[in-house]
C-alpha positions in Angstrom: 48.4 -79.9 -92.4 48.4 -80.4 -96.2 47.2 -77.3 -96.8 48.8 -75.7 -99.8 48.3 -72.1 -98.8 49.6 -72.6 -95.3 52.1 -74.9 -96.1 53.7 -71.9 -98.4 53.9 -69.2 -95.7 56.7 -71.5 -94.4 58.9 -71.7 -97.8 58.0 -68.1 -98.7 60.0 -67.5 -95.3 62.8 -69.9 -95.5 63.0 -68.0 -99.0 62.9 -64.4 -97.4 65.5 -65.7 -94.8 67.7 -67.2 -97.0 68.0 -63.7 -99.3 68.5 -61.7 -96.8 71.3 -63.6 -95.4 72.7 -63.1 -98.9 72.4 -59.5 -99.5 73.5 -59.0 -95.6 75.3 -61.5 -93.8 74.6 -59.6 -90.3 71.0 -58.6 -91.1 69.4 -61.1 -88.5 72.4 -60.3 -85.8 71.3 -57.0 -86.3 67.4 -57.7 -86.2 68.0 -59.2 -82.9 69.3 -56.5 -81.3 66.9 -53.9 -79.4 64.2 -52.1 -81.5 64.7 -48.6 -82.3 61.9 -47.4 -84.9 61.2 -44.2 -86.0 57.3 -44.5 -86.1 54.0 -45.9 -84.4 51.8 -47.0 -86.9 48.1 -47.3 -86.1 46.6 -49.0 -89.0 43.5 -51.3 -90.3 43.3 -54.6 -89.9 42.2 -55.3 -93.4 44.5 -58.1 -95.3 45.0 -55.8 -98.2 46.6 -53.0 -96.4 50.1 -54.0 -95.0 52.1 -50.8 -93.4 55.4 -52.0 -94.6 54.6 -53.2 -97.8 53.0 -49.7 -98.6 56.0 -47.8 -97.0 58.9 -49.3 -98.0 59.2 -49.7 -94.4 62.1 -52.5 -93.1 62.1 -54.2 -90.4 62.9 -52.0 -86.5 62.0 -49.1 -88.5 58.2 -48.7 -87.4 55.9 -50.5 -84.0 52.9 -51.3 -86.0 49.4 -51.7 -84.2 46.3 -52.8 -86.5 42.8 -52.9 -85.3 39.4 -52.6 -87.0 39.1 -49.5 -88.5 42.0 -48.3 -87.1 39.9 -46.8 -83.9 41.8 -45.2 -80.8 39.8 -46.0 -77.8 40.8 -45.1 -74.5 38.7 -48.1 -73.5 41.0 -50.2 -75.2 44.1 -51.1 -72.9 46.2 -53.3 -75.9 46.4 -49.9 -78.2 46.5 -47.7 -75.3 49.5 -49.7 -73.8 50.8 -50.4 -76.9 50.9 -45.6 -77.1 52.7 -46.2 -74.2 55.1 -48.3 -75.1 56.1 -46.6 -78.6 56.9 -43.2 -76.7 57.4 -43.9 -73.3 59.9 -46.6 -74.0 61.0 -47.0 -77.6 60.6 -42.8 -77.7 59.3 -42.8 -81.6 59.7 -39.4 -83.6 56.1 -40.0 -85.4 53.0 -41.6 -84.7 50.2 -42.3 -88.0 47.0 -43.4 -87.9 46.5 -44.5 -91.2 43.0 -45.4 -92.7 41.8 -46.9 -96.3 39.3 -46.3 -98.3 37.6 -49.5 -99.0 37.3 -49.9 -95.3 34.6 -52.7 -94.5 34.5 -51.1 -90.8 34.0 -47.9 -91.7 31.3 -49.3 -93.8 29.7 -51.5 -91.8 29.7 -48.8 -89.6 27.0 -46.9 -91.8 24.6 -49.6 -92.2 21.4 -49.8 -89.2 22.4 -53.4 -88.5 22.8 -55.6 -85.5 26.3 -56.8 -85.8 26.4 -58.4 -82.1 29.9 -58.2 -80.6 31.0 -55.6 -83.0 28.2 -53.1 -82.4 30.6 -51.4 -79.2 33.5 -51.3 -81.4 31.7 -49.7 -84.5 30.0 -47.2 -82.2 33.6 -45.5 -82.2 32.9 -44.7 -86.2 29.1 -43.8 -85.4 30.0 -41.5 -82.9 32.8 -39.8 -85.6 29.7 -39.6 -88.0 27.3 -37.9 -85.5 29.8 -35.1 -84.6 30.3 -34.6 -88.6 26.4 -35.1 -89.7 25.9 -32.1 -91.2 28.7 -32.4 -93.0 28.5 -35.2 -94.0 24.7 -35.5 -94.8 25.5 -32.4 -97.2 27.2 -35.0 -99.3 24.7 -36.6 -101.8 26.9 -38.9 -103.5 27.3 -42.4 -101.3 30.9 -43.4 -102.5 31.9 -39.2 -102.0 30.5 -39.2 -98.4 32.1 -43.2 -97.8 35.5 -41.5 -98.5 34.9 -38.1 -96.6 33.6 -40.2 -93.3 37.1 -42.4 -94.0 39.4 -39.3 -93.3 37.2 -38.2 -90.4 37.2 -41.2 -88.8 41.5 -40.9 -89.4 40.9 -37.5 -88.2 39.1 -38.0 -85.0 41.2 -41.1 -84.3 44.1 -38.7 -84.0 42.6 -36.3 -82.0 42.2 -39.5 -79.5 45.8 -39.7 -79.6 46.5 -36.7 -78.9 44.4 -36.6 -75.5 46.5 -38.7 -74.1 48.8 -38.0 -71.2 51.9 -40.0 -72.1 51.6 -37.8 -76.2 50.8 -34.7 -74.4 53.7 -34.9 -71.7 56.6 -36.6 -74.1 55.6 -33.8 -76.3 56.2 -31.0 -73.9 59.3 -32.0 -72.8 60.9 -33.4 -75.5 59.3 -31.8 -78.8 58.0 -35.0 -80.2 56.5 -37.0 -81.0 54.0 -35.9 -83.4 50.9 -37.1 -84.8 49.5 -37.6 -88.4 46.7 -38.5 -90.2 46.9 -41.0 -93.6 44.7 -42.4 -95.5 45.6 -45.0 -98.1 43.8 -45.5 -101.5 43.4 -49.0 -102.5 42.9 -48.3 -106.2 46.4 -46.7 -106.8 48.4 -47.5 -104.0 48.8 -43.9 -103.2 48.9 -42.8 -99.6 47.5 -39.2 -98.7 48.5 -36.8 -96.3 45.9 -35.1 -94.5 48.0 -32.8 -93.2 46.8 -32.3 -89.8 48.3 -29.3 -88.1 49.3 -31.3 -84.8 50.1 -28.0 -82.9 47.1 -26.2 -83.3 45.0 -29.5 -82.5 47.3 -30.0 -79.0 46.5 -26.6 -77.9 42.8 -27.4 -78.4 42.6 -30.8 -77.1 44.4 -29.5 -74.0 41.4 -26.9 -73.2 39.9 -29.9 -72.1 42.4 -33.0 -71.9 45.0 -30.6 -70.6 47.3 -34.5 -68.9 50.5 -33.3 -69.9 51.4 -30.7 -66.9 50.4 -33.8 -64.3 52.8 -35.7 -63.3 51.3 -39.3 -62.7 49.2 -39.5 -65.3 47.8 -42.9 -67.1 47.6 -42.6 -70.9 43.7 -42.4 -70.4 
């Protein structure tokens, strides 16, 4: 293939080999070893929104899953197997769902269209925007009420996370992990905190989705 572009990805990676080996003569002994990250990171798929080029994150230091507009759907066996994995098995401290304004889901999400396979997907966001309507039909201003459905789609996505048995029963007997909400701002880099209080929204998720005090539960 004499594709430019592509042919680059490869000498852009013999480069990134090559100075790491010289910084840290053991850094790929060390790669190989078992992964031990600190963080899940449930992210967008969008190409402009790379978890850890916006962190500072290095490699074994966070289990990264990306979908379209970052939606947790218990429907969805890769990101609910991929939940179980991250604390189950690799027993992460944190787990983010981060999204972006700028999001072409979230977006697309808004607009009456027929968008064939990706009408069940986007339903996820809808459904966010029907349990915040008034809110969110309060809003006059389109780009205001874009950004506003963006952190409640992050919001809701963490809730989702939350209602799952294998979060709700490492949770209870080991204290972690926890969950937050991001959101990252393409226009000045800046990623915001949403602060969502993880405590308070456990003890009200389990009202309902109480999995955590069962002990064979699926992540569902």
């Amino acid at each position: 293939m004499n594709d430019p572009l592509y042919q680059n990805v490869f000498k852009n990676n013999a480069e990134w080999a090559a100075q790491k080996k010289k910084s840290n003569p053991d850094f790929f002994s060390h790669l190989a070893t078992q992964q031990t990250p600190e963080i899940l990171y449930i992210g967008c798929s969008d190409s402009r929104v790379s978890a850890e080029e916006m962190t500072g994150a290095q490699p074994g230091q966070m289990f990264v899953h990306r979908n379209i507009a970052n939606v947790v759907s218990n429907a969805d066996m890769n990101i609910m197997s991929v939940i179980e994995y991250a604390v189950a098995h690799l027993h992460v401290k944190h787990v983010v769902v981060c999204g972006h304004y700028g999001c072409g889901g979230v977006m697309a999400a808004l607009q009456p269209k027929d968008l064939g396979i990706l009408n069940p997907w986007l339903r996820n966001i809808r459904d966010v925007y029907r349990l915040h309507k008034k809110e969110l039909d309060a809003i006059i201003n389109d780009d205001q009420k874009y950004k506003r459905l963006v952190e409640l789609n992050t919001e809701e996505q963490c809730f989702n996370v939350i209602k799952t048995a294998v979060i709700q029963k490492h949770y209870l007997n080991h204290g972690y992990p926890k969950v937050h909400g991001w959101v990252f701002d393409l226009h000045n880099g800046s990623l915001i905190d949403l602060k969502i209080d993880f405590e308070a929204k456990l003890k009200t998720i389990q009202e309902l989705y109480d999995l955590g005090h069962f002990p064979n539960n699926s992540t569902n």
